[in-house]
C-alpha positions as CSV (number, residue, x, y, z in Angstrom):
1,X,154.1,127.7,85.7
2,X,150.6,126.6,84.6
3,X,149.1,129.4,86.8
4,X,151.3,132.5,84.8
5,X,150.1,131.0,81.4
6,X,146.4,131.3,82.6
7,X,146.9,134.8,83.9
8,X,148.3,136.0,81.2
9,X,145.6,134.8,79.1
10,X,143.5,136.4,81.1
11,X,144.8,139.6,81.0
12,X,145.7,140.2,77.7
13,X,142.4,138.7,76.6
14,X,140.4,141.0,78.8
15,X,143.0,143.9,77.2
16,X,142.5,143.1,74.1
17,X,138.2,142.8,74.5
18,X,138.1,146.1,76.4
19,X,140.6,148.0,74.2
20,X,138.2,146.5,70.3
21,X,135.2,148.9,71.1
22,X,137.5,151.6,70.7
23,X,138.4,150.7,67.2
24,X,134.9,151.9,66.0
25,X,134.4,155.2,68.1
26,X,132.9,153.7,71.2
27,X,133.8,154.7,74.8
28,X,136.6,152.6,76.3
29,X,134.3,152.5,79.8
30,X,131.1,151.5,77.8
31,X,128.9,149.0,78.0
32,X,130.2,147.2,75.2
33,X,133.8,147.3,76.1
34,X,133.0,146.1,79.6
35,X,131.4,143.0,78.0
36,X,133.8,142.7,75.6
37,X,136.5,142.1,78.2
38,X,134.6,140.0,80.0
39,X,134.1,138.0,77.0
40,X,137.8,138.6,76.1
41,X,139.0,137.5,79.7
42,X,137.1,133.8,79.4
43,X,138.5,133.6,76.0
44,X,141.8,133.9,77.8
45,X,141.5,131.9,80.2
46,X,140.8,129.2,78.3
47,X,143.7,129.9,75.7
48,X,145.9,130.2,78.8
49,X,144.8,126.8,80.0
50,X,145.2,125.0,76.6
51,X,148.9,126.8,76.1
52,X,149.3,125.4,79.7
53,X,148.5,121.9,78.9
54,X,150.0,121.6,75.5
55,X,153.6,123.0,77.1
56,X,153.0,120.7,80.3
57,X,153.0,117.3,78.3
């Protein structure tokens, strides 16, 4: 169970950071929007691991 919550993070944070560039006119395969889903992704992996923990207690 602790493993779905952290993938799940991680993909709808990497979603979500790849998918904000476009919001402003920029390319969805652009620089920015590969670093924002990289930064997206670690944000959601670590989201995913708290919601893990909090729900595991």
């Amino acid at each position: 169970m602790e493993k779905s919550f952290i993938w799940l993070g991680v993909l709808v944070g990497s979603a979500a950071g790849s998918y904000l560039p476009t919001l402003w006119g920029a390319s969805a395969f652009s620089g920015v929007s590969i670093l924002f889903g990289s930064l997206g992704g670690a944000l959601g992996l670590w989201a995913g691991f708290v919601l893990s923990q909090r729900i595991g207690e």
